[in-house]
C-alpha positions in Angstrom: -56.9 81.1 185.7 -55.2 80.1 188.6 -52.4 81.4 190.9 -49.4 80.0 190.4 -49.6 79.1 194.4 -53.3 77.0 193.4 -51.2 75.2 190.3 -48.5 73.8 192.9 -51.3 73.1 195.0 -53.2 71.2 192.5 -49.7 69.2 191.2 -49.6 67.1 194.7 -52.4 65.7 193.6 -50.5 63.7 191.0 -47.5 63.0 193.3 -45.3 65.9 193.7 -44.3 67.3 196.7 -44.1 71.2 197.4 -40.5 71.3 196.4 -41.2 68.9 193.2 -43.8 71.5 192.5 -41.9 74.5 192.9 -39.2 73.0 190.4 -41.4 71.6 188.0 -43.0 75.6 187.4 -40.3 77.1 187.9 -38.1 75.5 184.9 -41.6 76.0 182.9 -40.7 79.3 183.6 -37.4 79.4 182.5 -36.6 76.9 180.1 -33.1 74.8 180.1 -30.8 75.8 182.8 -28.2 74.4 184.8 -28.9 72.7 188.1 -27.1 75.5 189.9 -28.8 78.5 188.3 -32.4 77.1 188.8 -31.4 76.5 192.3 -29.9 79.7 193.1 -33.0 81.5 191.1 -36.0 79.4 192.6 -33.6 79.9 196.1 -33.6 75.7 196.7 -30.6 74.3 198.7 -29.0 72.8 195.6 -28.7 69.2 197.5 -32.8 69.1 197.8 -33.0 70.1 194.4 -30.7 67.1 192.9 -32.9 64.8 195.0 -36.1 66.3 193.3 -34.8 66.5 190.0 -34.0 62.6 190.5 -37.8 62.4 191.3 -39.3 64.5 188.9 -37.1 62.7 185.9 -38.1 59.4 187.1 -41.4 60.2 187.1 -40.9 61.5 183.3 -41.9 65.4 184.1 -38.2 66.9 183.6 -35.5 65.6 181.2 -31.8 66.2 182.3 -28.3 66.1 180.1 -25.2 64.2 180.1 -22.9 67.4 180.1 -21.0 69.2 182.6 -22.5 71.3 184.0 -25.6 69.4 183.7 -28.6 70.9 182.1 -32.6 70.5 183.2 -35.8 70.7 181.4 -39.1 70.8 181.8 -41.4 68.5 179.4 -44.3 69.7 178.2 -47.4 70.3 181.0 -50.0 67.7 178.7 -47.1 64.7 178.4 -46.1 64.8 181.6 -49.2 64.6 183.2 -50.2 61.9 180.9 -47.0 60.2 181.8 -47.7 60.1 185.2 -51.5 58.9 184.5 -50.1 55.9 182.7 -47.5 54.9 185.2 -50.7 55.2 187.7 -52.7 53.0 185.6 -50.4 50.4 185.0 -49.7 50.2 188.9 -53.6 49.5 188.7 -53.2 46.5 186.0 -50.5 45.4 187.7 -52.4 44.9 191.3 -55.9 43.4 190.1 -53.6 40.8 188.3 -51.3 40.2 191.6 -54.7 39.9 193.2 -56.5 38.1 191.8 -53.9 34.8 192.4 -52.9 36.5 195.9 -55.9 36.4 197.5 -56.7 32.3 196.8 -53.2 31.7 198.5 -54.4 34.3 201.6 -57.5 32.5 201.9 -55.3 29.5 203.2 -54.1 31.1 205.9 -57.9 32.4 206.8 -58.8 31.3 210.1 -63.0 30.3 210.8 -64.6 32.8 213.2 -68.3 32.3 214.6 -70.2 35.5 213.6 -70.4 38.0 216.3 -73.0 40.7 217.1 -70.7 42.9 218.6 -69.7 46.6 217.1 -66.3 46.9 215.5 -64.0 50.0 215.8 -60.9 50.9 214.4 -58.9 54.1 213.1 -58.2 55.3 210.0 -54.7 57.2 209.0 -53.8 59.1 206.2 -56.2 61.0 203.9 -55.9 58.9 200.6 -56.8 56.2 202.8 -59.8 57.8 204.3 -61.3 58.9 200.8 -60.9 54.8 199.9 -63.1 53.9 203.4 -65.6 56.5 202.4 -66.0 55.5 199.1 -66.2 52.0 199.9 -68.8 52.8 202.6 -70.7 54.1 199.6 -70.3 52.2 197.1 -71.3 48.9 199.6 -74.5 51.5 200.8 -78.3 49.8 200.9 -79.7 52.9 202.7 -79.3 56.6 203.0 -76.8 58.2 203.1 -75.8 62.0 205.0 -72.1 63.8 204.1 -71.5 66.4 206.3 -67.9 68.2 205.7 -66.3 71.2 204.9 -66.4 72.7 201.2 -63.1 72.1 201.2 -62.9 68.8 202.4 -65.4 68.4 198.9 -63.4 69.9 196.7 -60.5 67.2 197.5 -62.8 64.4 197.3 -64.2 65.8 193.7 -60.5 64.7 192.6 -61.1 60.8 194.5 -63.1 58.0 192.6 -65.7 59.3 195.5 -67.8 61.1 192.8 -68.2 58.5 190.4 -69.4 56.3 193.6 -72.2 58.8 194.6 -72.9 58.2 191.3 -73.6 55.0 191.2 -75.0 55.1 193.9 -78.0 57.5 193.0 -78.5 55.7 189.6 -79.0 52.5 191.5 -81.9 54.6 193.2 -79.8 55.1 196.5 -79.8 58.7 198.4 -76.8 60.6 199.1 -77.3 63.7 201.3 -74.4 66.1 201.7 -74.6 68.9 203.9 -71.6 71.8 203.9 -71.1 75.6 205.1 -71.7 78.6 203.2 -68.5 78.4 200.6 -67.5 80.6 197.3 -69.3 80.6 193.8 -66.2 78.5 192.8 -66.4 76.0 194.8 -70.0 75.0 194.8 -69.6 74.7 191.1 -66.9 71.6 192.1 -69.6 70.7 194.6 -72.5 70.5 192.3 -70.5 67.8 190.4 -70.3 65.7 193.1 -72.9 63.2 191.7 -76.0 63.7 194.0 -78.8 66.7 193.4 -79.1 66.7 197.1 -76.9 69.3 198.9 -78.0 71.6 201.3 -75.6 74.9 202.9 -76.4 74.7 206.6 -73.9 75.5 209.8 -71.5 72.4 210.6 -71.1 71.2 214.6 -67.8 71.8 213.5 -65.1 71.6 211.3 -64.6 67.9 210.9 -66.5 65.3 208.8 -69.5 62.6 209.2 -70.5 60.0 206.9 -72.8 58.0 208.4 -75.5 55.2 206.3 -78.6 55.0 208.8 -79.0 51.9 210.4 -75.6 50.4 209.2 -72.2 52.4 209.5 -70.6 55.7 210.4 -67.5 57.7 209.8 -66.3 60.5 211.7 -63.3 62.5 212.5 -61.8 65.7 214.4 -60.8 68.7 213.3 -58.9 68.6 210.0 -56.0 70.1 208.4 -57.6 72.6 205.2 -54.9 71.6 202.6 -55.7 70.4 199.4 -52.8 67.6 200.3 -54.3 64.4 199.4 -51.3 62.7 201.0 -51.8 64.6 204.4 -50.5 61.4 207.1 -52.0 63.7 210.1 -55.9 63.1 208.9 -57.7 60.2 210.8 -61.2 59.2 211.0 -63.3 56.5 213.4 -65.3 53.9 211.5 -67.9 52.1 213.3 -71.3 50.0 212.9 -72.4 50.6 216.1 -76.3 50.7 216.2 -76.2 53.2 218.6 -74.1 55.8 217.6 -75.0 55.4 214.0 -78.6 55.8 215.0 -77.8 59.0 217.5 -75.9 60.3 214.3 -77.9 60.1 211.7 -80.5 61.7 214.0 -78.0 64.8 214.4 -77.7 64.7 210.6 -81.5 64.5 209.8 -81.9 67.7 211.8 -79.4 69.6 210.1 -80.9 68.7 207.1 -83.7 70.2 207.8 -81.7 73.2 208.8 -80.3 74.2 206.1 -81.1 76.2 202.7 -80.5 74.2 199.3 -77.2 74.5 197.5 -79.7 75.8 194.4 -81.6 78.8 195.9 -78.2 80.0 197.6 -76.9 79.8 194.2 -79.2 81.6 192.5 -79.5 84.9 194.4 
């Protein structure tokens, strides 16, 4: 079972914010109160807890009466996950249609460029919108591909679409290699569910991550932030298709490969 520190860590995954989660548990704790009392109990400035409260009952976790003084609830775990699911999935619906017309009109305002040989660059902020690029650079793959990360960087990808990409990927006969550090029992169990048979335990350059497809793109980054925070803002990465670095990184990843020990046989002694 997990802490009640991993539960609040697991809730930003669907949206709330440390506060929202220590609210949220802490009235599943204690059933109705006032505003005041769970405030003073959970020790939350009572102005950040109105503005969370707000939050959370917009978002259809807590309920909240009409009475003086007023009085706050916490709906049931199962419903108000589901809750927030659905509003995620209509925000889904909701963008393919708006796309679908929007990008005809953007096409207008497309200006003609003469294809170019030379490598692109650019930089990629925010975590959630890292996990998109690198599941895009999969799901778009033609050749091999080599993860290299942190266990833990895997484990918050196992909650991305990333997983169902790798696999696609390897039923379409592609080749996903992921190489990691030594981790616990529990989290290669997460990692073994990734979607490719093909992981290997090995010692990392460092503790950053490396996607790169050989002969066609390439992710990297710096040093990461270990939070399960799939919001985190500070989290960047480089994307690039230069031939060159692709090829001197998928070099440096081929070696490690042949490094390390497969996730199996450490798992089995």
């Amino acid at each position: 079972m997990l802490s009640k520190d991993e539960v609040c860590e697991s809730l930003v995954h669907f949206g709330l914010e440390e506060i929202d989660a220590k609210i949220y548990v802490g009235l599943l704790q204690m059933g109705s109160v006032t505003v005041g009392t769970m405030a003073q109990k959970l020790d939350v400035d009572r102005g950040k807890a109105y503005r969370s409260l707000n939050k959370l009952r917009n978002m259809g976790v807590i309920s909240t009466t009409f009475s003086n003084p007023t009085i706050v609830n916490a709906v049931k775990p199962a419903e108000a996950l589901t809750s927030i699911i659905q509003k995620k999935e209509d925000e889904i619906v909701m963008l393919q249609k708006l796309a679908h017309s929007l990008v005809e009109n953007l096409n207008n305002f497309e200006r003609e460029s003469a294809p170019t040989d030379l490598s692109s660059f650019s930089i990629v902020q925010g975590r959630s919108n890292i996990y998109t690029r690198i599941g895009k650079l999969i799901q778009e793959s033609t050749e091999k591909i080599f993860l290299v990360t942190t266990s833990d960087d895997l484990m918050r990808m196992y909650h991305t679409s990333i997983p169902d990409k790798i696999h696609a990927r390897i039923n379409a006969g592609g080749e996903v290699r992921i190489i990691t550090e030594e981790c616990t029992a529990k989290a290669m169990e997460i990692i073994e569910q990734l979607g490719t048979p093909d992981i290997k335990i090995g010692k990392l350059p460092s503790k950053s991550r490396m996607i790169v497809e050989s002969k066609n793109q390439l992710i990297m980054s710096g040093a990461m932030k270990e939070s399960m925070d799939l919001n985190d803002d500070v989290d960047s990465i480089m994307y690039t298709n230069s031939a060159e670095m692709v090829e001197n990184m998928f070099s440096l990843c081929t070696h490690l490969w042949k490094k390390s020990k497969p996730l199996k046989t450490l798992s089995t002694q």
